[in-house]
N, C-alpha and C positions, 0 to 999 in steps of 0.2 A: 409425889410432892410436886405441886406445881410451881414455874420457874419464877423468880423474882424478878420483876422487869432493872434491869441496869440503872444506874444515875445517868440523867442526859448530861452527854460531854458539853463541856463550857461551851464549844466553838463552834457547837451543833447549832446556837442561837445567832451565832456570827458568820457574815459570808465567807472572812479566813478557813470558817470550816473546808470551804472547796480549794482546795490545793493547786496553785498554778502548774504547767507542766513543769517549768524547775525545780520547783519545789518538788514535785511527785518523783522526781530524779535525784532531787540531793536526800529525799527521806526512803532512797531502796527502794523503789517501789519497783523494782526492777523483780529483785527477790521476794515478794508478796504476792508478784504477781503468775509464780512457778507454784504457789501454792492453789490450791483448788476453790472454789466458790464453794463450794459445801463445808470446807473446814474454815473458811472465813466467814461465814454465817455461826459456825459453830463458837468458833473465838468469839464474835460478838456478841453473841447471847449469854457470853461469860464476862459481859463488862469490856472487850478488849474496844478501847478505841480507836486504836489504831489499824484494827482490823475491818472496823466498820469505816475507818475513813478510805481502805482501799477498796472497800466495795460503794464506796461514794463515786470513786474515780473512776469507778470502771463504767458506773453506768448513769454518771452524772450528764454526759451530751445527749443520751438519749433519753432520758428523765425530759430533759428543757425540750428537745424537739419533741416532744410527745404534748405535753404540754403548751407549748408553741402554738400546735396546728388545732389543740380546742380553743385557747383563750386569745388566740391572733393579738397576742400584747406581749412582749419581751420584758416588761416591767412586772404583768400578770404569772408570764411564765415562768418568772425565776423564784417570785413567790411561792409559787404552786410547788414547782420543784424544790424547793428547801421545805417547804412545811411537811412534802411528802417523805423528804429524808428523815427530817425528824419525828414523825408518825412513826416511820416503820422502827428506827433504830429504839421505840417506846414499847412499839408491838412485838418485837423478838421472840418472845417469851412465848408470843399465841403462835406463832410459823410454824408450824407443824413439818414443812415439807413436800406438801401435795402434788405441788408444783414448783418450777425455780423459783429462786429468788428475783430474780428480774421481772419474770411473768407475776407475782406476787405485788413488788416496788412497783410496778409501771399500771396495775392495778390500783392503786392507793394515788398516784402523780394523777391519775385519768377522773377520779372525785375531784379532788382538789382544784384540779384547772376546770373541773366542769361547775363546782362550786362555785369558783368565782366567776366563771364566763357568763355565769347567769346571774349574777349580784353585778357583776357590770354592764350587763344588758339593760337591768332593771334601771340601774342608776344613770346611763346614756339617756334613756327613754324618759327618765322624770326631767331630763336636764334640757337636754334638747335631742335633735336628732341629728345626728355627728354622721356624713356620707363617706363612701370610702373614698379615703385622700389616695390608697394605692392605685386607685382607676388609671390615674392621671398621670403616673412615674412616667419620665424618660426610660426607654428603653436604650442602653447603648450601641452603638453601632458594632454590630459584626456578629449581633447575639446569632443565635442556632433559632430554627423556626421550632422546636422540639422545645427549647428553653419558654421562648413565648407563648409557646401550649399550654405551656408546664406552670406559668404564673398566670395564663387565663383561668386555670384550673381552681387555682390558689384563691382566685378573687371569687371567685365562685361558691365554693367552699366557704372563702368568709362570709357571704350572705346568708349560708345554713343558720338556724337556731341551734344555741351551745348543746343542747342533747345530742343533733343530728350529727354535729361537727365530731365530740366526744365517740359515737358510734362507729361512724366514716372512719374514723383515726384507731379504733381500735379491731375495727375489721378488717379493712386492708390493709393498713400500712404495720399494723402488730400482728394482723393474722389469729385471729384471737377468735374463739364460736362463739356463735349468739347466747349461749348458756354462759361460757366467760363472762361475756361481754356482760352480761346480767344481774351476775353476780358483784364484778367489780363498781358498776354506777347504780344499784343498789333498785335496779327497775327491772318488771317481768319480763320474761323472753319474748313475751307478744312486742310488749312496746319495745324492744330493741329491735325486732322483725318491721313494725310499723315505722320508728324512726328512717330506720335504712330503708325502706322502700320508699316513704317520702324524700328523702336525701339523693336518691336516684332519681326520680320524678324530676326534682326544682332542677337539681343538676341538666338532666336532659333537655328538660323546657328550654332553660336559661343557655345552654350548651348551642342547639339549634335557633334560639332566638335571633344569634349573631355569629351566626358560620364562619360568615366570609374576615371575621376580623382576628387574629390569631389571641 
């Protein structure tokens, strides 16, 4: 008999869904969190929402940073990240298991932020052409020359196209293989193979284009 998908909790449409750290304190989460991810997948699949909201918690910063680093918009990203919570705690029913739950959720967050990173590429591009305002940040004084690498890096990456960006993000920074990665943004393994090679490419060009400037 196959599983009845649960009623979406009220708050799953609400950003209260996400629980501030106090709150995650005053609701136990102390004690939900000595229980297992596999048996709080299991609760959920049983309606428990309270158990789906502590697997919200646990992998809700990593959800937004995942999603961050495709759709380079904090307004994008928290989008992404709430519609992918609410996808999954919809999809319960199909999880089989195959894989964790995290490696599953951060599959589902990595659509969504790529969906929109490309429905706001499109709509930048009909509107006008918007350049990167982060070029131009103050750096503060005392930064680490590593830190400054580390946000040339960043601006760099945000010039990728949203596929490359979504690929880049879920090959190294999730570690995830190209047949994952294929699966999850719903394109062959060639073009996930071809993404990341071009993504390498611009990177390198654009990398050596301006050595000398961190």
């Amino acid at each position: 008999m196959s599983a009845i998908a649960p009623p979406l909790p009220f708050a799953a449409v609400s950003p209260r869904w996400f629980r501030s750290p106090a709150e995650r304190e005053d609701c136990g989460l102390a004690r939900e969190k000595a229980s297992t991810e596999r048996e709080l997948v299991r609760r959920s699949r049983r309606g428990d929402e309270e158990a789906f909201r502590a697997l919200v918690d646990r992998h809700r910063d990593h959800a937004y940073g995942l999603a961050l680093r495709i759709t380079r918009s904090r307004e994008e990203a928290e989008d992404a990240a709430q519609e992918a919570f609410v996808r999954a705690w919809l999809a319960l029913p199909r999880f089989r298991g195959d894989s964790s739950f995290g490696t599953w959720l951060h599959a589902i967050v990595a659509r969504r932020a790529l969906d929109r990173a490309v429905a706001r590429r499109s709509r930048e591009a009909r509107e006008s052409d918007i350049g990167d305002t982060s070029a131009g940040a103050e750096v503060p004084a005392g930064e680490q020359r590593d830190v400054l690498l580390s946000r040339r890096l960043d601006r760099l990456i945000a010039r990728l196209t949203p596929p490359q960006r979504a690929v880049v993000a879920l090959f190294y920074r999730e570690e995830q293989a190209v047949g994952e990665i294929a699966e999850a943004l719903g394109m062959p393994p060639n073009t996930v193979k071809t993404h990341l090679a071009r993504a390498r490419a611009a990177l390198r060009e654009a990398w050596l284009q301006n050595a000398e400037a961190p």
